[in-house]
C-alpha positions as CSV (number, residue, x, y, z in Angstrom):
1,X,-178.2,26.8,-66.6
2,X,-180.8,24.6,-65.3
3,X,-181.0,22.8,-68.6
4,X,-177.2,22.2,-68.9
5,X,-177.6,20.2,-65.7
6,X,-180.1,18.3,-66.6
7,X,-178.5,17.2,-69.7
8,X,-175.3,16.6,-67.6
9,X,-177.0,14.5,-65.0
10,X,-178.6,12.3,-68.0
11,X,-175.3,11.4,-69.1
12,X,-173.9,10.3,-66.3
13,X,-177.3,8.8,-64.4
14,X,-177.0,6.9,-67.8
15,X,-173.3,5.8,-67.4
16,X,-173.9,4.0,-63.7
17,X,-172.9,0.4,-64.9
18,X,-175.2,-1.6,-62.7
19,X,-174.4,-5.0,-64.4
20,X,-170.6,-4.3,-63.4
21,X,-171.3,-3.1,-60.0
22,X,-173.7,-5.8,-59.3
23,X,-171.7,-8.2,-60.7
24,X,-168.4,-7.2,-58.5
25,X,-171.0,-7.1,-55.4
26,X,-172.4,-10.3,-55.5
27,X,-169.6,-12.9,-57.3
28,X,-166.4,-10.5,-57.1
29,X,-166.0,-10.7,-60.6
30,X,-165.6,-8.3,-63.6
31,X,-168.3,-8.8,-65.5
32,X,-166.3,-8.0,-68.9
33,X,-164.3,-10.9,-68.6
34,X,-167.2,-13.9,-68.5
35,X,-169.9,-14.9,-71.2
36,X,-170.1,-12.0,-73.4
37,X,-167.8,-9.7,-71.8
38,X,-171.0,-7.3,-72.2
39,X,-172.5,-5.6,-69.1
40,X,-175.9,-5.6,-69.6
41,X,-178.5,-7.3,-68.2
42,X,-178.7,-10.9,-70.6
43,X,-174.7,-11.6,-69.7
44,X,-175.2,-11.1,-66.0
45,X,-178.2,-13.0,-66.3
46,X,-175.9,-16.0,-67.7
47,X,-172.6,-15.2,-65.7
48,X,-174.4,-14.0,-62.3
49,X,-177.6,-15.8,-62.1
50,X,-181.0,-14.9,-63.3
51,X,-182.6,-12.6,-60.5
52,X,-179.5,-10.8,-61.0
53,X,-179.8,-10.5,-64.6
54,X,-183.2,-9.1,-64.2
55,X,-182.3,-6.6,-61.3
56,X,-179.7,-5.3,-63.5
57,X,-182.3,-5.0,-66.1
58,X,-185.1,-2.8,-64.3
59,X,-182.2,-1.2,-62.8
60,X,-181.2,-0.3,-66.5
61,X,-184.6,0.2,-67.5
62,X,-185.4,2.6,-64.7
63,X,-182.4,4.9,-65.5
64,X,-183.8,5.7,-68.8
65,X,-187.2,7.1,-67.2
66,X,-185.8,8.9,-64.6
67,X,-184.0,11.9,-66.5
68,X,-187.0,12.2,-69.0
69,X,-189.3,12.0,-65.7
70,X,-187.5,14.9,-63.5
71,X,-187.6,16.7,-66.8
72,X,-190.9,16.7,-66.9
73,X,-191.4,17.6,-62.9
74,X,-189.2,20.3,-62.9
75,X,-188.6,21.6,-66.0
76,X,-192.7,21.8,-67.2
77,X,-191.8,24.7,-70.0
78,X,-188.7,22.1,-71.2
79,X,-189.3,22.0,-75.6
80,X,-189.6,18.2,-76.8
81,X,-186.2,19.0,-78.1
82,X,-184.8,18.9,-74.4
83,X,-186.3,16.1,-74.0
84,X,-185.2,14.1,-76.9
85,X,-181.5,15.3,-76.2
86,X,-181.4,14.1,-72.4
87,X,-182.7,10.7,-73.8
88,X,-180.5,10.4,-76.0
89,X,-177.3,11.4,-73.5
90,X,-178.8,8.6,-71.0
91,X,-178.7,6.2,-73.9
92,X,-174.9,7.7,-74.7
93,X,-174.2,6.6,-71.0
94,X,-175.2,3.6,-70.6
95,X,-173.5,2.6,-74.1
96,X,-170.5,4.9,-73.7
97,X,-170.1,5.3,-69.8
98,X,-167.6,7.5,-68.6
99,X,-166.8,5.1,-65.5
100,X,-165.6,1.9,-67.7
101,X,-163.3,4.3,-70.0
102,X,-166.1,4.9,-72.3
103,X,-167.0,0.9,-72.9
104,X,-170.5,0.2,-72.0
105,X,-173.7,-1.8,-72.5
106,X,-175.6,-1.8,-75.6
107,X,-178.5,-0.1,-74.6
108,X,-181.9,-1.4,-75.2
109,X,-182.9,-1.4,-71.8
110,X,-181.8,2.1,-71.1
111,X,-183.3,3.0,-74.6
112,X,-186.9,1.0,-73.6
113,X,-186.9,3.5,-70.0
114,X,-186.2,6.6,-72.0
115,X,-188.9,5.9,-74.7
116,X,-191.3,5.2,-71.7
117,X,-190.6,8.2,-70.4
118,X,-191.1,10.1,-73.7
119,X,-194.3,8.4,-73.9
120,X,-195.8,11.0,-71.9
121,X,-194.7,13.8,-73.7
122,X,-195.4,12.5,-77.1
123,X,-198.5,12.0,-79.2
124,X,-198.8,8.0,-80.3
125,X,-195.3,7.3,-79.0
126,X,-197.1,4.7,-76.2
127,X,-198.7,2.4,-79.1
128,X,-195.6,2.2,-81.3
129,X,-193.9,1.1,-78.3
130,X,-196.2,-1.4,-77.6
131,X,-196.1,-3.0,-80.8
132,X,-192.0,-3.0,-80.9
133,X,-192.5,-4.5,-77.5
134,X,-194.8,-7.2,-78.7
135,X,-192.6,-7.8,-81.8
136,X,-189.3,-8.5,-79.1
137,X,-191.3,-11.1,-77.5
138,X,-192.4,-13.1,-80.8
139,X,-188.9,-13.0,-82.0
140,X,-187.4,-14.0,-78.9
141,X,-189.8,-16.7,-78.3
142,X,-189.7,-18.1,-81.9
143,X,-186.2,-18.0,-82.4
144,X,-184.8,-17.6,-78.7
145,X,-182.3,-15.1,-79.8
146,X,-182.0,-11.8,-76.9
147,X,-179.8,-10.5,-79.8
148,X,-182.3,-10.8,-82.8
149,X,-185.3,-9.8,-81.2
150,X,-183.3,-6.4,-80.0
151,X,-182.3,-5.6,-83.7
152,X,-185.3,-6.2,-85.0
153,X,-187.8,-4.3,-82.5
154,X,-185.5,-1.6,-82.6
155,X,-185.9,-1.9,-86.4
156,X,-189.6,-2.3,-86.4
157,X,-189.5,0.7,-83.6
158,X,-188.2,3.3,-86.4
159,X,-189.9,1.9,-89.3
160,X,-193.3,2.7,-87.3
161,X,-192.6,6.1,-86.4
162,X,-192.2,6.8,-89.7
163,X,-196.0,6.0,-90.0
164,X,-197.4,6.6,-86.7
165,X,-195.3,9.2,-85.2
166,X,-196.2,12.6,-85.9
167,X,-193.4,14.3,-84.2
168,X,-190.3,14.6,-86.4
169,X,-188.5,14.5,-83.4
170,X,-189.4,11.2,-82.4
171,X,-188.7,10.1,-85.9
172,X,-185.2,11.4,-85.8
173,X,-184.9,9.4,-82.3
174,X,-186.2,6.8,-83.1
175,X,-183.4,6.3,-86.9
176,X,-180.3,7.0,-84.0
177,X,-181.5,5.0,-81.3
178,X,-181.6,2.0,-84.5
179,X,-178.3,2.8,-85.4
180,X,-177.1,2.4,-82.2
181,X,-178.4,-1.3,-81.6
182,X,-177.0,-2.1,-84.6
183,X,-173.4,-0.5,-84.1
184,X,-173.6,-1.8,-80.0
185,X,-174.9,-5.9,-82.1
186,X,-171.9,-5.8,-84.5
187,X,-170.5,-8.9,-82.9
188,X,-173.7,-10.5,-82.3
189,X,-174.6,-9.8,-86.4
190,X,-171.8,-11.3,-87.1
191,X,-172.3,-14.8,-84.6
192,X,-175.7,-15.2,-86.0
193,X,-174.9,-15.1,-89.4
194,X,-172.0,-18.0,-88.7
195,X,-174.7,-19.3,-86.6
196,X,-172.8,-19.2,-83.5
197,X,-175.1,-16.8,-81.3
198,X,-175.7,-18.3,-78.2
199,X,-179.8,-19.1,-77.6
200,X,-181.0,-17.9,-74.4
């Protein structure tokens, strides 16, 4: 029974839309109707102001870590499958939150705090995530695209587990948490290839 709230409170510790709340705190504004219409972090950054942008994004970061984290404090005996699945449900949260009729954020911050938190549970799961990490910042300092560097980190991310990993869990994981940047991107795909992606 303990379990079953744990994986509840993922979801919806997940699904707290803190670029919409911060948004309508500080500017009164929906955040869905300016830049992007996205509520993440990089649009807030833009439409709010930059130490905004940033709070929202350790905010978003942070709420990734913490179900994995009070997993691992009070559920010790929890399998790496109970683990995996209230990542992934934080993920589902922030993309799909329940409190903005399902519409949320596209989740690579959230996705970042949860694979930090994994780190501690899984073998080799730490270096990977370094060298996604250090493969966001190239891309996004060559080409200046939040967007690209995101698909292709979280590209790079599964193509290394395939290698590195050595739970299949984490391989699994990793393949759905790809998917998702891509599906949550489709609009961004489709303004970088008409070239009309907006650099950051």
């Amino acid at each position: 029974m303990l379990n079953l709230f744990f994986l509840f409170a993922s979801y919806i510790i997940g699904s707290i839309p803190f670029g919409f709340i911060i948004s309508l705190l500080v500017k009164n504004i929906d955040i869905r109707n300016f830049g992007s219409g996205n509520i993440g972090a990089t649009n807030v950054f833009r439409s709010v102001g930059k130490g905004w942008g940033t709070l929202v994004f350790i905010l978003d970061l942070l709420k990734g870590i913490i179900p994995v984290f009070l997993m691992k404090v009070y559920l010790p005996g929890s399998t790496e499958y109970l683990f995996i699945l209230a990542a992934i449900l934080v993920v589902c949260g922030h993309n799909w939150t329940v409190f903005l009729r399902f519409k949320g954020g596209k989740g690579v911050a959230t996705s970042l705090g949860a694979l930090i938190g994994l780190s501690f549970v899984f073998q080799n799961l730490g270096l990977i995530l370094v060298l996604s990490i250090t493969s966001w910042i190239a891309v996004f300092v060559i080409y200046r695209y939040v967007s690209l560097a995101s698909l292709f980190a979280g590209s790079l991310f599964f193509i290394l587990t395939l290698f590195l990993a050595k739970d299949m869990e984490i391989k699994l994981l990793s393949f759905l948490f790809s998917v998702f940047i891509w599906i949550k991107h489709k609009k961004n795909i489709k303004r970088l290839l008409e070239k009309k992606e907006n650099r950051f």
